[in-house]
DRENZARO-733566 format. One record per residue: x, y, z of N, C-alpha, C in turn. Coordinates in steps of 0.1 Angstrom, whole numbers, plus 5000, padded with zeros to 4 digits. Layout:
! DRENZARO-733566
XYZXYZXYZ...
//
This chain:
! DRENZARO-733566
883706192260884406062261885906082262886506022274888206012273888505982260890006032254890606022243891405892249891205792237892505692243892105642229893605562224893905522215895205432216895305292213896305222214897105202201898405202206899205222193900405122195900505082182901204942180902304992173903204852172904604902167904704872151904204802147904204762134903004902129903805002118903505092112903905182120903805242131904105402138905905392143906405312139907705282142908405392135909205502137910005622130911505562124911505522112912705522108913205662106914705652114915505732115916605712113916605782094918005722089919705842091920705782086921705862092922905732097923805762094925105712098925805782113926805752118927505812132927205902132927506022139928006152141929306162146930006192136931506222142931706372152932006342164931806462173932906462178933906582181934806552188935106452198936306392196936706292205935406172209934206212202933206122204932306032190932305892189931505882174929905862181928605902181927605842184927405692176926405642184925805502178925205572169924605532157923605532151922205542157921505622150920005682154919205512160918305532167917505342172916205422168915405312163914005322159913005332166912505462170911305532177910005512176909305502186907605462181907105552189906405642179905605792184904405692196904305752209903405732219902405842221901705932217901306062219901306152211900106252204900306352195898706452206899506562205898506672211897406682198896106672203894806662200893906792201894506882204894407042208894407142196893107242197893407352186892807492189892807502201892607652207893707732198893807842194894507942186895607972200895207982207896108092215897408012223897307902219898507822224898907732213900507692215901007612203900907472199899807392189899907292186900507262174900707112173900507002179902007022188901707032201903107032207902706982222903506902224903806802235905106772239905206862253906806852261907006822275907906872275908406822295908006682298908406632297907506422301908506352310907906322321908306222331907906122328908406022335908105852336908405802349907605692351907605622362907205502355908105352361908105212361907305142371906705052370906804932379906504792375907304732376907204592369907304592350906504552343906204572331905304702326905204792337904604902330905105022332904905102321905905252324904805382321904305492325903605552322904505692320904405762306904805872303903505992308904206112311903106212315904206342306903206442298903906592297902606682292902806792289902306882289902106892273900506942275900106892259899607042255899507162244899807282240900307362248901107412248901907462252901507612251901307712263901007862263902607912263902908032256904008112254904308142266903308182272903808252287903408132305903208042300903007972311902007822310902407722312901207612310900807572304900007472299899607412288897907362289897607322278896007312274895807192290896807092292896006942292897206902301897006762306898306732309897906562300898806482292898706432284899906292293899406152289899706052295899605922281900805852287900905742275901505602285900905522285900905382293901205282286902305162287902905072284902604972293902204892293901904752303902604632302903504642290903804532288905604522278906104602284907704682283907804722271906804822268906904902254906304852242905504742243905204662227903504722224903304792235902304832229901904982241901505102231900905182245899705262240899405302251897705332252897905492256897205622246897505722255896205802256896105932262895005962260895406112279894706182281894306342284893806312293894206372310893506432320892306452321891506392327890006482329890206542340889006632339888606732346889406832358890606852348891906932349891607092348891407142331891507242329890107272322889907382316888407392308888807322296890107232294889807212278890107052274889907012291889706872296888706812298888406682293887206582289886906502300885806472310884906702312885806782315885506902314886406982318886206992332887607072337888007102349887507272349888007302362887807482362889107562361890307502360891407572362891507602340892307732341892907802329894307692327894807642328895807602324896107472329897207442330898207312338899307262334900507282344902007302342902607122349904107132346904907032353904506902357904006802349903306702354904506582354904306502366904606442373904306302376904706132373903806062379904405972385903705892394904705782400903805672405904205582411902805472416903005422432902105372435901905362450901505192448902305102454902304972454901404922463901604992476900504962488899204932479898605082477897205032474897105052459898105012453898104962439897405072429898005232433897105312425898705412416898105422405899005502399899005682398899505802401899105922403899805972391899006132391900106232380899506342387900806412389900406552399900706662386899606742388900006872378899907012385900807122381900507232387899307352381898407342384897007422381897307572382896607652369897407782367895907852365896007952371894508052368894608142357893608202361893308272345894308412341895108442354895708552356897608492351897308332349898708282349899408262359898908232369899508232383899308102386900407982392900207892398899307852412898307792412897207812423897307692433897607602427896807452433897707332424898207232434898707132431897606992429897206932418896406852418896806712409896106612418896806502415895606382407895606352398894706252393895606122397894306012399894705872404894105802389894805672389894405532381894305422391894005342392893005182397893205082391893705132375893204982369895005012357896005012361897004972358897605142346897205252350897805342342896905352331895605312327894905312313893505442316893105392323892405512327892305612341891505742341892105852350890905902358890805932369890005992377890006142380889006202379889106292384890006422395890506512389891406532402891406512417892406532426892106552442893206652437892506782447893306852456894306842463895706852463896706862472896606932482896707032473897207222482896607332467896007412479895407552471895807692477896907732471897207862476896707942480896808072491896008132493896408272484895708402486895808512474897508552472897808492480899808602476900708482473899908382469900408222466900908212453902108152448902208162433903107992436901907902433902807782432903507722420904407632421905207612410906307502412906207422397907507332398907407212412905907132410905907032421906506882412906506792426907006662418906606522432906106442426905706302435906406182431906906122445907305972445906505942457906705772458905705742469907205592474906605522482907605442490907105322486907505262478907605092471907905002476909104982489909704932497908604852508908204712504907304662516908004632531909004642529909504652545910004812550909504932544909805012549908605072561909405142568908005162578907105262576907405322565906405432556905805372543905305252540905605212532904005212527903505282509902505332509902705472510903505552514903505682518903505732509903005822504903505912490903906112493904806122485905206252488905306342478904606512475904906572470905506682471906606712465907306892465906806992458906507102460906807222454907007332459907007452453907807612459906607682455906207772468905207902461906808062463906408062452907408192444906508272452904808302456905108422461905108482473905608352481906208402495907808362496908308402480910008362486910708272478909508142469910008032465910307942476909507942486909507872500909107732494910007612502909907462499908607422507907707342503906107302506906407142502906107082511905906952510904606832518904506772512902606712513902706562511902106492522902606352523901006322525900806152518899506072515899905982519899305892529899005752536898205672529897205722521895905642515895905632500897005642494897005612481896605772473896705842481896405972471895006052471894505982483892506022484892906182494893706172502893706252512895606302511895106442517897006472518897406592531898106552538898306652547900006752547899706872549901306902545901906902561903206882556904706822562904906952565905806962577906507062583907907102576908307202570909607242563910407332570911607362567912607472568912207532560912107712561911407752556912807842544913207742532914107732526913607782512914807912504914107932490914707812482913807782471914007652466913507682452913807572442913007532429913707402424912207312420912507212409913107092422912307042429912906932436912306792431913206712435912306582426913006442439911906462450911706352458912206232453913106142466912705982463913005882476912905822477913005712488913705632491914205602503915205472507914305352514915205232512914305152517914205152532915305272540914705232553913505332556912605392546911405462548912005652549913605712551913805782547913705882529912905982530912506082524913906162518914406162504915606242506915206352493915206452497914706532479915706662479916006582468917606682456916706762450917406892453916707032446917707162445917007202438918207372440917907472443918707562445918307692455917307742444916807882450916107942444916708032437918008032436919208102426919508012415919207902412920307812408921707782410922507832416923507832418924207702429923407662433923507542438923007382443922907282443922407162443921907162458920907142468920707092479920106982484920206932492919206812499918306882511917006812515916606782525916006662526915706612539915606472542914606502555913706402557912406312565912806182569913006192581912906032585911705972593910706082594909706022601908106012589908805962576907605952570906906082565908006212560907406322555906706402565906806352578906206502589906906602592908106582593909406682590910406682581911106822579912106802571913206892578914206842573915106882577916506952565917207032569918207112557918107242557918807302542919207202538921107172537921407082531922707052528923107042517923907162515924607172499925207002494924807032480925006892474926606912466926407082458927707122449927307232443928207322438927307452433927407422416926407492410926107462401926807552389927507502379928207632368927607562352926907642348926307632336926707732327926607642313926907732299925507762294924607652296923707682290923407662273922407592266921907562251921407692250922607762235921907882229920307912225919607962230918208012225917507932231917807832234916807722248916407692262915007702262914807712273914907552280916507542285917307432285916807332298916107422307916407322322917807352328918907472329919907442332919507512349920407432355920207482374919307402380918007322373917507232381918407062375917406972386918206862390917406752383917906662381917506512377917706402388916706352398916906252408916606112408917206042409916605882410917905802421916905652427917905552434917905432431919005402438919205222433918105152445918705012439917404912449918204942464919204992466919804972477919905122485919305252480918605342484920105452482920805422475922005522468921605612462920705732461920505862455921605922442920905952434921806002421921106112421921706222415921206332414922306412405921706452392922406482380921506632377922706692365922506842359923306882352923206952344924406992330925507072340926207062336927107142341928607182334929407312333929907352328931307292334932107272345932807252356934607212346934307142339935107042336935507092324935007172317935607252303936207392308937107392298938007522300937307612298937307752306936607862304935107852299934307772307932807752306932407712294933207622285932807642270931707572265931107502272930207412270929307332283928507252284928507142296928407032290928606962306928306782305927206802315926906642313926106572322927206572335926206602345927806542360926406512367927306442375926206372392927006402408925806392413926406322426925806242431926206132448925506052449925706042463924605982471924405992488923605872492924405802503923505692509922505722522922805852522921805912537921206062532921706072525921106212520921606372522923006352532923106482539924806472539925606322534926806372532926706332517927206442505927406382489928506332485929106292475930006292466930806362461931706402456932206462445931906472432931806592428930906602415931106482405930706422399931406332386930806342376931806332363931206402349931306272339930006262333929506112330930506182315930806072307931906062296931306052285930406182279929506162267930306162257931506312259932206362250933506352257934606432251935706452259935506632260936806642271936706792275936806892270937406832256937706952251936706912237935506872239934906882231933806992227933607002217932307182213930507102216930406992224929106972222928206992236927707062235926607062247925306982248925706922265924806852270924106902277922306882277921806952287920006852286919506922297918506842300918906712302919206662313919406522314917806502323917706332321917006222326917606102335917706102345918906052352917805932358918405752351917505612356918205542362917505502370918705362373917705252379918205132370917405042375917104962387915804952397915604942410916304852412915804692407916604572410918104562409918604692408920004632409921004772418921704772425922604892435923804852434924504912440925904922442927004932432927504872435928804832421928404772406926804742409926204682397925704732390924904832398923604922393923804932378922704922371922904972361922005112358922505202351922305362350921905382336920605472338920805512319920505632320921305752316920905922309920805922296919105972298918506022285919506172285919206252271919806402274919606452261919406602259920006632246921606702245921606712228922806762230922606872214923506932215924207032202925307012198925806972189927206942183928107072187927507162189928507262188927507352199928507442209928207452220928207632216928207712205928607792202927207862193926607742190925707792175924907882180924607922168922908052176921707982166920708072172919507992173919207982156919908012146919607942132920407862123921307842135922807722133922307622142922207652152921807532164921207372161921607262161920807112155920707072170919507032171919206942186918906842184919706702194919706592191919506522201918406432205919306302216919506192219920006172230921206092235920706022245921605902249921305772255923105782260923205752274924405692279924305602293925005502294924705372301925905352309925805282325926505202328925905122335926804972336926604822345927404842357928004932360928904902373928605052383927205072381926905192392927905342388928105362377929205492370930405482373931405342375932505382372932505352358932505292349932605362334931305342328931605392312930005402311930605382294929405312291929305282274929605402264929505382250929005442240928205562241928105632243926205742240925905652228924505682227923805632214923105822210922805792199922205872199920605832192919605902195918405872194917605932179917306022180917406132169917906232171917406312158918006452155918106462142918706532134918706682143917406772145916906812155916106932155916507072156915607132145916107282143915307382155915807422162915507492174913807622167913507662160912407692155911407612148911507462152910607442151909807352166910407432174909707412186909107532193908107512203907407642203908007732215908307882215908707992219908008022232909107982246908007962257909108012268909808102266910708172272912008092268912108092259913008042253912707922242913207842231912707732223912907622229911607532235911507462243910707342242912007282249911607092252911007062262911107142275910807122286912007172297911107152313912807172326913007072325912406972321913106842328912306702318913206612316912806472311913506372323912906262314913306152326913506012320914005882325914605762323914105692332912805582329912405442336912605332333913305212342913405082337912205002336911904922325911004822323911104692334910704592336911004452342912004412336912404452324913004352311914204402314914804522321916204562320916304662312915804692306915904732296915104962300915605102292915305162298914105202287913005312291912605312283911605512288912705592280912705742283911305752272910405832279909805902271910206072267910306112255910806212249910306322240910306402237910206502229910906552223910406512210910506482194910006582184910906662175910106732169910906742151909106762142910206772130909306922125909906962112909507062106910507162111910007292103911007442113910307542113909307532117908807712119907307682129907607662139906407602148905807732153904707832150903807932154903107942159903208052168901408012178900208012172899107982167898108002164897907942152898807912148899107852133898907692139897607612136897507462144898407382141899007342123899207292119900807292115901307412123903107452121904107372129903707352139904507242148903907082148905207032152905206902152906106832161905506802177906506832185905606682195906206612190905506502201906206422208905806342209906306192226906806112220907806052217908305942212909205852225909205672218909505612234911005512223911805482228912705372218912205262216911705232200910705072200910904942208912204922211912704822215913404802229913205002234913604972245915105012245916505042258918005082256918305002264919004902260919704812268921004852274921204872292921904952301923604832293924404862283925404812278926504832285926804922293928305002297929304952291930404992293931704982288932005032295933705102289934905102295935705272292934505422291934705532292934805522307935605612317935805652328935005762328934605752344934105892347934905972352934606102353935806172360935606252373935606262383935506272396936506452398935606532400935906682408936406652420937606732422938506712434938406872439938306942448938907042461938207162454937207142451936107262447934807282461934607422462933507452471932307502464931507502477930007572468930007712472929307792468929407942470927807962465926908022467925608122465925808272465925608272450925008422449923708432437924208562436923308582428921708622434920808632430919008732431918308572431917308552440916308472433915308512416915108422411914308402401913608532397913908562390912408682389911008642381911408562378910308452372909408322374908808222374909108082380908908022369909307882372909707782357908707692350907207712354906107662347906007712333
//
């Protein structure tokens, strides 16, 4: 029988006590009151429980559904892929495990593992998806597979097949949006990215007409890539922000005929990272989302704006066609010459509102000090907002913290995940799902050493902005170097 279990806010609510953080040139808000959504259910020895990371989100209307990866393997993937559903803007959520994913999925699936999960919804025919990347027994990325829902995010079907690599295949790092827009002429379409590393890290892209039953792949530039994360305009244009297969730089490509072709790519900005000591941070991939008026954001830590790499921010850029960008701009967590590092951002913005109004929310973590090593290091996060589309931006809040970098589990680094994310409710209001952890000494095999789960903000982050400026990069180019990957990022 599916695991599901609904959880309410009266009792699982986390008080999180604590006054400001005095940070350079920055005071945080005070910690907001968390309500755990999710605890991994898993006790195979050979992977790390209780631990639950990497979590996306997707909105629509009053419902938000979190997805991440539920035990975590040291060297690649995880037991499950693990989902938590809100119907009603956070006051209550329902969570519960993939079937018939992996062998250690209720029924089980045939695949050894499952990486990068991903979800979004299809309005046409009213179905909700989560795409996971399926890992064999050798640890190799095989097959992109997507479970559907029917009945509002609560319960899950069986996988479909995407794409199944063939023997010299090593897939990795996929991601799905679909087209919400009823007047677009693709509209219903849904689209997924990912890279097989073992022909190159070559970009693969797979478009659905029927809600996710069926999938045919799209024609690409045959471009090295990793970590792209699709999204849509309302004139039925395809625009997906991603980065080389170096990291070293941000790119686009773009579909206008409904994901049969793609086209690119075109540098977005090159990328300069400090990087979170001893964490396996997410730095060089991207954070994508658009307004209701099809304005693309696409955000990533970045080092740019401090003297001599000393740290990063959050920075973005932004495109109304997909192929000319912005100038970098660096969202105003801290000031420049502050010691705290930002990294892993979640980059929202609310559909119903574009332009000059938009309002924006980045989730992110941070480290007070951009210097520490990994038994100094406090990990914390963070909340930052604007009402006027990023010309200034509120307060950061801060969410919790501190976490001690050992007691998360050791997965090429001490890890939260590549990537988190920021969805708006109906209410306005944002509502990130995250990874949360307490204790300090999380061990493999040891069930009971970690404590690393899903937490959502009880009440929700009201997009507040104020009156910090952003700061806008002037007369910088992009440059590529560097080796592709000698690794991939599942």
């Amino acid at each position: 029988m599916r695991r599901r279990r609904t959880i309410r806010r009266a009792g699982v609510v986390l008080t999180v006590l604590g006054l400001s953080m005095a940070m350079a040139k920055t005071a945080f808000a005070a910690h907001v009151p968390l309500t755990q959504v999710s605890q991994d259910p898993y006790t195979n020895t050979d992977s790390y429980h209780q631990a639950e990371l990497e979590p996306d989100t997707y909105s629509f209307g009053s419902t938000v559904v979190g997805v991440s990866q539920v035990g975590r393997f040291s060297n690649g993937g995880a037991n499950n892929i693990g989902w938590a559903t809100t119907t009603d803007n956070g006051a209550t959520w329902t969570h519960g495990f993939l079937p018939g994913t992996t062998v250690y999925a209720t029924p089980p699936g045939t695949w050894a593992r499952i990486s990068d999960p991903s979800v979004a919804y299809d309005a046409k025919h009213d179905v909700w998806m989560i795409v996971g990347l399926a890992i064999d027994n050798s640890v190799t990325g095989k097959a992109v597979l997507v479970n559907r829902s029917t009945d509002g995010g609560l319960t899950w079907q069986n996988p479909v097949t995407v794409s199944q690599g063939g023997g010299s295949s090593f897939y990795d790092k996929e991601w799905i949006t679909c087209d919400n827009v009823a007047s677009s002429p693709f509209y219903g379409n849904c689209y997924v990215e990912w890279d097989d590393a073992g022909l190159g890290n070559v970009l693969k892209m797979s478009r659905s007409t029927n809600g996710g039953t069926t999938w045919q792949l799209s024609s690409n530039p045959g471009s090295a890539v990793i970590g792209g994360q699709p999204v849509t305009q309302p004139n039925g244009r395809v625009v997906v922000p991603i980065s080389d297969a170096f990291s070293n730089n941000v790119e686009s490509f773009v579909s206008n005929d409904g994901g049969a072709t793609y086209t690119g790519p075109t540098v977005v900005a090159s990328i300069s990272a400090h990087g979170a000591p001893g964490i396996r941070d997410g730095s060089g991939l991207v954070s994508a989302e658009v307004d209701g008026a099809g304005k693309v954001f696409v955000a990533w830590n970045d080092c740019r704006f401090r003297s001599g790499c000393s740290g990063d921010d959050i920075v973005y850029s932004t495109s109304t066609n997909g192929t000319t960008w912005s100038a970098v701009t660096r969202i105003p967590i801290t000031g420049t010459s502050s010691t705290v590092e930002a990294f892993l951002p979640g980059m929202g913005v609310d559909h119903s509102t574009s332009g000059a109004t938009a309002h924006l929310g980045v989730t992110f973590y941070f480290l007070p000090n951009a210097s520490c090593s990994v038994s100094t290091c406090k990990i914390n996060g963070g909340f930052i907002s604007s009402t006027n589309g990023g010309s200034t931006w509120g307060s950061p809040v801060k969410l919790f913290g501190p976490i001690v970098e050992t007691a998360l589990p050791n997965a090429g680094g001490y890890f939260l995940g590549d990537y988190i994310s920021t969805s708006f409710g109906s209410n306005g209001k944002a509502y990130p799902v995250v990874a949360f952890a307490t204790g300090s000494s999380c061990q493999l095999g040891q069930i009971t050493s970690c404590h690393e789960f899903l937490v959502a903000p009880t009440n929700g982050l009201a997009a507040t902005g104020g009156t910090r400026p952003s700061t806008t990069e002037r007369g910088r180019t992009s440059t590529a170097t560097g080796a592709i990957r000698s690794r991939t990022a599942f």
